[in-house]
C-alpha positions in Angstrom: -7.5 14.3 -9.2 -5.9 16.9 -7.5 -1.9 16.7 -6.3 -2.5 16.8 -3.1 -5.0 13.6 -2.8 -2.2 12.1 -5.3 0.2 12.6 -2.7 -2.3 11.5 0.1 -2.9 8.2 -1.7 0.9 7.8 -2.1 1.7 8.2 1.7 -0.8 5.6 2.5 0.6 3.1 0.3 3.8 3.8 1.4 2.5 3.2 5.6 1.0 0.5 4.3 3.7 -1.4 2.3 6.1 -1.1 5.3 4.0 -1.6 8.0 2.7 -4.3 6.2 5.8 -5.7 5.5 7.8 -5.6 9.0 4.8 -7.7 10.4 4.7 -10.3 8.0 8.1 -10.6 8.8 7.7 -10.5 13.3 4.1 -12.7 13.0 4.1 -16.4 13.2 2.6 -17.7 9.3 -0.1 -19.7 10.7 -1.6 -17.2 12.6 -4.5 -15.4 11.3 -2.4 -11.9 11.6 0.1 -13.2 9.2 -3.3 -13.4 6.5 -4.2 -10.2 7.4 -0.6 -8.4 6.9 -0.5 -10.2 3.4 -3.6 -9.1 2.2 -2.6 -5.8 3.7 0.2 -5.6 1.5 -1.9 -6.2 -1.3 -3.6 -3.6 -0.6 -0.7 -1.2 0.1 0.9 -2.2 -3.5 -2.3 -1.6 -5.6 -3.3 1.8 -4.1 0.7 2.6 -5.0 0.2 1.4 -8.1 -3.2 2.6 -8.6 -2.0 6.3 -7.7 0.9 6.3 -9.6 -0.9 5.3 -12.8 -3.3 7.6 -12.2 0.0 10.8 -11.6 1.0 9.5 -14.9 -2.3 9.9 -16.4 -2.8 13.3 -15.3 0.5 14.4 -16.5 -0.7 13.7 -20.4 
Protein backbone atom coordinates (compact mmCIF):
# COMPACT_ATOMS: atom_id res chain seq x y z
CA UNK A 1 0.00 0.00 0.00
CA UNK A 2 1.04 3.25 -0.90
CA UNK A 3 2.00 6.17 1.85
CA UNK A 4 -0.36 8.15 1.10
CA UNK A 5 -3.50 5.61 1.73
CA UNK A 6 -1.20 4.72 4.96
CA UNK A 7 -1.49 8.15 6.01
CA UNK A 8 -5.23 8.28 4.96
CA UNK A 9 -6.03 5.22 7.06
CA UNK A 10 -4.11 6.83 9.92
CA UNK A 11 -6.16 10.15 9.91
CA UNK A 12 -9.29 8.20 10.15
CA UNK A 13 -8.42 6.35 13.03
CA UNK A 14 -7.20 9.22 14.65
CA UNK A 15 -11.10 11.21 13.85
CA UNK A 16 -12.33 8.27 14.96
CA UNK A 17 -10.59 7.47 18.34
CA UNK A 18 -11.33 11.09 19.48
CA UNK A 19 -14.53 11.72 18.21
CA UNK A 20 -15.35 8.54 19.48
CA UNK A 21 -14.01 9.07 22.65
CA UNK A 22 -15.41 12.73 23.74
CA UNK A 23 -18.97 11.13 23.07
CA UNK A 24 -18.72 8.23 25.13
CA UNK A 25 -17.72 10.60 27.60
CA UNK A 26 -21.02 13.57 26.89
CA UNK A 27 -23.69 10.48 26.12
CA UNK A 28 -25.81 9.03 28.78
CA UNK A 29 -24.49 4.87 29.03
CA UNK A 30 -27.89 3.57 28.57
CA UNK A 31 -28.66 5.11 25.57
CA UNK A 32 -28.16 3.41 22.36
CA UNK A 33 -25.60 6.32 21.20
CA UNK A 34 -23.34 5.35 24.06
CA UNK A 35 -23.24 1.53 22.07
CA UNK A 36 -22.72 3.03 19.03
CA UNK A 37 -19.55 5.44 20.22
CA UNK A 38 -18.02 2.20 21.81
CA UNK A 39 -18.15 0.11 19.01
CA UNK A 40 -17.02 3.18 17.11
CA UNK A 41 -13.99 3.26 19.07
CA UNK A 42 -13.36 -0.22 18.31
CA UNK A 43 -13.34 0.52 15.21
CA UNK A 44 -11.19 3.59 15.34
CA UNK A 45 -8.39 1.41 17.41
CA UNK A 46 -8.24 -1.50 14.98
CA UNK A 47 -7.98 0.50 11.67
CA UNK A 48 -4.97 2.38 13.87
CA UNK A 49 -3.65 -0.68 14.63
CA UNK A 50 -4.30 -2.33 11.44
CA UNK A 51 -2.45 0.55 9.54
CA UNK A 52 0.34 0.80 11.58
CA UNK A 53 1.08 -2.90 11.28
CA UNK A 54 0.67 -2.78 7.97
CA UNK A 55 3.64 0.81 7.79
CA UNK A 56 5.74 -1.56 9.65
CA UNK A 57 5.29 -4.26 7.30
CA UNK A 58 6.11 -2.27 4.42
CA UNK A 59 9.09 -0.86 5.88
CA UNK A 60 10.92 -4.60 5.83
Amino acid sequence: MSGDGLKLFLRAGVFLVIISLLLILLVPRESAEFVVSVLSLVIGLLLLGLSLLAHLWGRR
